[in-house]
C-alpha positions as CSV (number, residue, x, y, z in Angstrom):
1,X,29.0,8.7,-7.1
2,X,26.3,7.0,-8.9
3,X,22.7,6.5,-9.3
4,X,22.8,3.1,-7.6
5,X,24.7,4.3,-4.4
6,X,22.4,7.5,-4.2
7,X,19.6,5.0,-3.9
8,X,21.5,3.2,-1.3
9,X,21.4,6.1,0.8
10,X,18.1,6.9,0.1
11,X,16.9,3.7,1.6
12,X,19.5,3.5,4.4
13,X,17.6,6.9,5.6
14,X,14.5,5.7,5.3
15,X,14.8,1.7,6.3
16,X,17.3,1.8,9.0
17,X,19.3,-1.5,8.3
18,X,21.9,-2.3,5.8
19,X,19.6,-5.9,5.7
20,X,16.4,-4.1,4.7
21,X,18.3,-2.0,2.1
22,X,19.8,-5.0,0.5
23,X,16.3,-6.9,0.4
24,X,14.4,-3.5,-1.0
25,X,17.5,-2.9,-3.7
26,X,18.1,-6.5,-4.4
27,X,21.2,-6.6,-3.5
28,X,23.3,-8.0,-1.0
29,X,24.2,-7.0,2.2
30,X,28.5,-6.5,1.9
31,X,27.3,-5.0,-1.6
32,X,24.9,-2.2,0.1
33,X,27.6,-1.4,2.4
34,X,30.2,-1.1,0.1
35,X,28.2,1.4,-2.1
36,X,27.5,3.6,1.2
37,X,31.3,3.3,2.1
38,X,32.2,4.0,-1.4
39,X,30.3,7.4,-0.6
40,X,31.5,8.0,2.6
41,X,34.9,8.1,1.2
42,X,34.1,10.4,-1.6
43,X,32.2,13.0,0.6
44,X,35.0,12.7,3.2
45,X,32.1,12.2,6.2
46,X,30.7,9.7,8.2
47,X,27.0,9.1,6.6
48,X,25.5,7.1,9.3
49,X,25.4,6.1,13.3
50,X,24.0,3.4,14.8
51,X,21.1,4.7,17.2
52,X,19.5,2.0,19.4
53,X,18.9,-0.9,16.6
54,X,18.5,1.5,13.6
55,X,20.8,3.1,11.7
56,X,20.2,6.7,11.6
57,X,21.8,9.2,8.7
58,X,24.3,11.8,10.2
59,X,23.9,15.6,9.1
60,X,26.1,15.0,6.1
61,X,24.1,11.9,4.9
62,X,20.6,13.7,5.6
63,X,21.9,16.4,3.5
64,X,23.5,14.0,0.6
65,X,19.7,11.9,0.7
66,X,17.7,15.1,0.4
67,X,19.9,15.7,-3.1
68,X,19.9,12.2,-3.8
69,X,16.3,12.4,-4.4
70,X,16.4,15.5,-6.7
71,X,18.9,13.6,-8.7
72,X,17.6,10.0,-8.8
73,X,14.0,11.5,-9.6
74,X,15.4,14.1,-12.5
75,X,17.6,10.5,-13.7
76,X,14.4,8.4,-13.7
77,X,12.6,11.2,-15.3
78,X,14.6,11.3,-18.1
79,X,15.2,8.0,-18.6
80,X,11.6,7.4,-19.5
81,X,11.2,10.1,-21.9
82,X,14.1,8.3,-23.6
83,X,12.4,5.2,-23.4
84,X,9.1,6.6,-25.0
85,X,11.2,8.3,-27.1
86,X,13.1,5.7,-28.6
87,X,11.4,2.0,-27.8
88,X,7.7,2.9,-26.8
89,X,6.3,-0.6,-28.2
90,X,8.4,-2.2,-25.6
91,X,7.9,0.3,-22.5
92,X,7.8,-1.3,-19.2
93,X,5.5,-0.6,-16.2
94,X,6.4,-1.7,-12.9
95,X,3.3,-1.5,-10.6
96,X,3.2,-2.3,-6.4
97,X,0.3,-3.2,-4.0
98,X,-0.7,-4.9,-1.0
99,X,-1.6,-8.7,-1.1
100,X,-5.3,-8.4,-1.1
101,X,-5.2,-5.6,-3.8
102,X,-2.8,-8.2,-5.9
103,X,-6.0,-10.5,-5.7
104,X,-9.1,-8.5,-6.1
105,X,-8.2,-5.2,-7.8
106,X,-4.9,-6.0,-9.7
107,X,-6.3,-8.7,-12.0
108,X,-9.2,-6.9,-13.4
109,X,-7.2,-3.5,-13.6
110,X,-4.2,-4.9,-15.1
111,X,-6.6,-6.9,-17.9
112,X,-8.4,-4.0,-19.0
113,X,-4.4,-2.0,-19.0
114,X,-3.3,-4.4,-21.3
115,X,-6.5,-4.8,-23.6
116,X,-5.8,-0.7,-24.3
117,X,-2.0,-1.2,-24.6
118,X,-1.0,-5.2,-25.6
119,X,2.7,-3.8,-26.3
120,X,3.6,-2.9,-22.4
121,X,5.5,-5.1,-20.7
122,X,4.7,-5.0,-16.5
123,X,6.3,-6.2,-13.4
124,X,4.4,-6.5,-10.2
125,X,5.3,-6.6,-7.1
126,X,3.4,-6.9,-3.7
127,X,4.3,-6.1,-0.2
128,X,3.4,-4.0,2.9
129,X,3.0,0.0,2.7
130,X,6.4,0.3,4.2
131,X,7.9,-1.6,1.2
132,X,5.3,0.3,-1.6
133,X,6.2,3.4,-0.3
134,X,9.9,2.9,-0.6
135,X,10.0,1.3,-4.0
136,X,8.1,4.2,-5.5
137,X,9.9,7.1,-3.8
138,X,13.5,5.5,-5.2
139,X,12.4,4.7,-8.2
140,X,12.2,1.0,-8.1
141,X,7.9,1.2,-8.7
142,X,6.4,3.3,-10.9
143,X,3.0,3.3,-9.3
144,X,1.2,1.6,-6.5
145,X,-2.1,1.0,-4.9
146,X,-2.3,2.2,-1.3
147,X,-4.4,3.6,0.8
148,X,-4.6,7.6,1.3
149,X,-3.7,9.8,2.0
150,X,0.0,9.1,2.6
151,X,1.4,13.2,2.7
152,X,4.4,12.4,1.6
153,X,6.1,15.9,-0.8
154,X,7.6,13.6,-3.2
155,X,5.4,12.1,-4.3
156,X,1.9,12.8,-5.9
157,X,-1.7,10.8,-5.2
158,X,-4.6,10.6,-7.3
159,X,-7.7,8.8,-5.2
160,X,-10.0,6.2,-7.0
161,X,-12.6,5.2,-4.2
162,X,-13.5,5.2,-0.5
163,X,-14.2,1.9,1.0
164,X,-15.9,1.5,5.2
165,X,-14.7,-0.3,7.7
166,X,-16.9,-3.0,9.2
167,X,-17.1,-5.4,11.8
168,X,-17.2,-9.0,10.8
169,X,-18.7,-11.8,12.7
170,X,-19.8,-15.2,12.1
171,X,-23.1,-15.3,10.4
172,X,-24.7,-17.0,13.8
173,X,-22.9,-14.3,16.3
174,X,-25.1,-11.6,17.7
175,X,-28.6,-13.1,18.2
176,X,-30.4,-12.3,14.5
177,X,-30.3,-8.0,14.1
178,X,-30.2,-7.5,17.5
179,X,-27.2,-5.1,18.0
180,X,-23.8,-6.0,18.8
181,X,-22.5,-3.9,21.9
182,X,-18.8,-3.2,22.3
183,X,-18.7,-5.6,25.6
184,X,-19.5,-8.2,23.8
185,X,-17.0,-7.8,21.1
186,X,-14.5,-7.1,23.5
187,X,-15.4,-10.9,24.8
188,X,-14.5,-12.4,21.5
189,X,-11.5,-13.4,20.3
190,X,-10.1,-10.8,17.5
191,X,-8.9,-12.4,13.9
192,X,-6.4,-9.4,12.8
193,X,-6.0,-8.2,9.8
194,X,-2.3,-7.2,9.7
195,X,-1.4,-4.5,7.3
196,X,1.4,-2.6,8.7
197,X,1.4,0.7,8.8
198,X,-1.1,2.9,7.0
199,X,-4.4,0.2,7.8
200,X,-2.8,-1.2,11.3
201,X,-3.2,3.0,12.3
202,X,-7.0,2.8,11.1
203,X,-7.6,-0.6,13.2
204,X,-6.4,0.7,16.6
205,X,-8.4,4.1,15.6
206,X,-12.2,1.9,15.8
207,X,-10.9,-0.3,18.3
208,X,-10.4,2.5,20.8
209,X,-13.8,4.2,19.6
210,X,-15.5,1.3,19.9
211,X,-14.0,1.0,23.8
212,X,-12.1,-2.0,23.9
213,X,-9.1,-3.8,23.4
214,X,-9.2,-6.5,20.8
215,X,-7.6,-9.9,22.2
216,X,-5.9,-11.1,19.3
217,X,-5.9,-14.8,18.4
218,X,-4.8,-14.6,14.7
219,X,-3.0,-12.5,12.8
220,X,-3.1,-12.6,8.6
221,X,-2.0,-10.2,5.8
222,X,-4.6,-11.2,3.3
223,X,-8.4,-10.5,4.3
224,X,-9.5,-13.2,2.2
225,X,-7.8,-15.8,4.4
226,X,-8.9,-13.4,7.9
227,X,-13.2,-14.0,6.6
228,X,-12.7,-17.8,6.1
229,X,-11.2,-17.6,9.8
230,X,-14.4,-15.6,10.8
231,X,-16.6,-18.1,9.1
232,X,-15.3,-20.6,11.0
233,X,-16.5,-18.7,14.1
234,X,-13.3,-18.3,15.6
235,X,-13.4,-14.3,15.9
236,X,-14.5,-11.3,14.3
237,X,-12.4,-9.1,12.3
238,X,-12.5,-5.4,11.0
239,X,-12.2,-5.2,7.7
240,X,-12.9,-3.1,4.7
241,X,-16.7,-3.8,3.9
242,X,-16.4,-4.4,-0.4
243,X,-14.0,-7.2,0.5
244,X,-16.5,-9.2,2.9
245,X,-20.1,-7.6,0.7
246,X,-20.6,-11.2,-1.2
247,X,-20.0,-13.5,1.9
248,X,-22.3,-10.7,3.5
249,X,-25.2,-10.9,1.1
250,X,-24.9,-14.7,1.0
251,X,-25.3,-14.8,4.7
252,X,-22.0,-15.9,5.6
253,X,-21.3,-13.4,7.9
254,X,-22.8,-10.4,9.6
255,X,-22.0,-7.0,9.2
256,X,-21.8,-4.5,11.9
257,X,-21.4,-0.9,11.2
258,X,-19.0,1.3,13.7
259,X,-21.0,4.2,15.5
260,X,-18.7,6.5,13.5
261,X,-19.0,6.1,10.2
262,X,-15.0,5.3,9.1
263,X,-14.5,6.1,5.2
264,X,-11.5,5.5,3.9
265,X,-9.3,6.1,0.0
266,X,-7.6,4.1,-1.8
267,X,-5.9,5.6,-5.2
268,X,-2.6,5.5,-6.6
269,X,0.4,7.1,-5.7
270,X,3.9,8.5,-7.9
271,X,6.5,10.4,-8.3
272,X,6.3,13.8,-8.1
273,X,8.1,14.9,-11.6
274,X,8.2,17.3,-14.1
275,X,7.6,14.9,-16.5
276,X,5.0,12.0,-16.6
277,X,5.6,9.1,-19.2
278,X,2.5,8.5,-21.0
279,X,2.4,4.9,-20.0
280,X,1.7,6.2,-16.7
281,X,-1.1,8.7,-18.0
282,X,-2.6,5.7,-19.0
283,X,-2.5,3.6,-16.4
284,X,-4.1,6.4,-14.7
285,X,-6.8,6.6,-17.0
286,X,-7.8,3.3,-17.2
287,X,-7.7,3.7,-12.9
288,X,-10.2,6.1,-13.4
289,X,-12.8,3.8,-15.1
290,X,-12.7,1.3,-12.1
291,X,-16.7,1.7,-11.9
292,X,-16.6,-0.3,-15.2
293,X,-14.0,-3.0,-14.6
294,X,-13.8,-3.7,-11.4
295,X,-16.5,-6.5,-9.9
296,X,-17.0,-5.1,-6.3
297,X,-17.3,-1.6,-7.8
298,X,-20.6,-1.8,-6.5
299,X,-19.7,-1.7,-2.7
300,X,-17.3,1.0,-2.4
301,X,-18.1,4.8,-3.5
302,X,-16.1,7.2,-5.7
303,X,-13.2,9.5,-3.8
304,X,-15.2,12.6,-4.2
305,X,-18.1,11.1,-2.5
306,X,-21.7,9.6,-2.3
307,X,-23.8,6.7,-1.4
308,X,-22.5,3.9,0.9
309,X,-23.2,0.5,-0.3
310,X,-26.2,-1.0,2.2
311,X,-24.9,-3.2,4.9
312,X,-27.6,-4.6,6.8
């Protein structure tokens, strides 16, 4: 067996179709199942069963994906110490967020990365937390932005900052600073942000604290495109507040607060190791200074706490 195929059956336990598999390994379909019956025949047992319309691992392939992960993490492991070793002016980096985080953090993160370390070559990629948290834990992303925590033993998370959750209404909705009531935002059409799994979790959470069922008109993956919707006064939308603060203070919209204060991180999340590359320290480090790079900075707080940004 080989390091490829132990990454096929990595994914196969975690994405449930030989499709998704391909698509995550960039690979084709027949090819993915070849490598998983390549291993079947090897270990001399079946690896998977169909279960409804997922693909579940057997016993045998639970057991072989659980050693995979040792093997592929202690093969990734070393195979960046070598490459440190031996061709550290042309290491490579290979970073994963959401779409919204490829737009507002990545740029100014990725600038002041490269201003510190002009001989690093990086691939990014962007996709929902299902496809983040897969790349990373097979090795296919060294890092990604997500939000946390995700509790996950392989890997490791270091938070950078909290953010809140807000309402988001049209700038004429609600009658000046009168307060909003959850009735009447249960009578207005919901523009939803759709983040799938980690943030969709958080959006149901205020929506049944708040009392009410959002009737959804629109659904969008960026929040940029969700607040020109809003704008357009055809909804509201709950969204975190540092990506909505300039429209806010410009009066483009109106901010309204949940009764429950909801705080949540955002950091970066690994590979849980015995070795960490030192391009990878320093990404981290240069994470850490987000207060100095990063624009909205100002309207989020740091992960071990203090002053929310004013709203209203």
């Amino acid at each position: 067996m080989d390091v490829s195929q132990l990454r096929a059956i990595i994914a196969l336990g975690e994405l449930g179709s030989i499709s998704r598999v391909a698509e995550a390994l960039h690979l084709t379909p027949p090819a993915v199942f070849s490598q998983i019956r390549n291993l079947e025949s090897e270990v001399g047992a079946k690896l998977y069963e169909r279960v409804g319309n997922r693909l579940e691992l057997t016993g045998h392939g639970k057991r072989l994906a659980e050693r995979a992960r040792d093997i592929v993490r202690a093969h990734d492991a070393t195979l960046a110490e070598l490459r440190e070793l031996g061709v550290a002016a042309g290491a490579l980096l290979r970073i994963g967020c959401g779409p919204h985080s490829s737009v507002h953090i990545l740029p100014p993160l990725v600038e002041r990365f490269l201003r510190l370390n002009p001989a690093v070559e990086l691939r990014l990629a962007t996709g929902g937390d299902d496809f983040l948290l897969h790349g990373v834990r097979t090795g296919l992303l060294d890092a990604i932005l997500i939000h946390l925590p995700l509790d996950k033993v392989d890997l490791e998370e270091h938070p950078l900052f909290a953010y809140e959750m807000v309402f988001v209404l049209p700038a004429g909705r609600g009658g000046g600073r009168s307060p909003i009531t959850p009735a009447q935002l249960a009578g207005m059409p919901y523009v939803r942000w759709r983040r799938p799994v980690l943030v969709d979790a958080v959006l149901e959470k205020l929506s049944c604290e708040a009392g009410f069922q959002p009737r959804t008109v629109i659904e969008h993956d960026n929040p940029a495109a969700v607040i020109e919707f809003v704008k357009r006064d055809l909804g509201f939308a709950i969204l975190p507040y540092y990506t909505v603060a300039r429209d806010h203070r410009a009066r483009r919209v109106r901010i309204i607060r949940p009764r429950t204060r909801s705080s949540h991180l955002v950091g970066l999340a690994y590979r849980r190791t015995g070795y960490r590359p030192r391009i990878l320290r320093d990404l981290i480090a240069v994470a850490n200074e987000w207060r100095e790079w990063w624009p909205l900075a100002p309207y989020v707080i740091p992960a071990s706490g203090g002053k929310p940004a004013p709203h209203d």
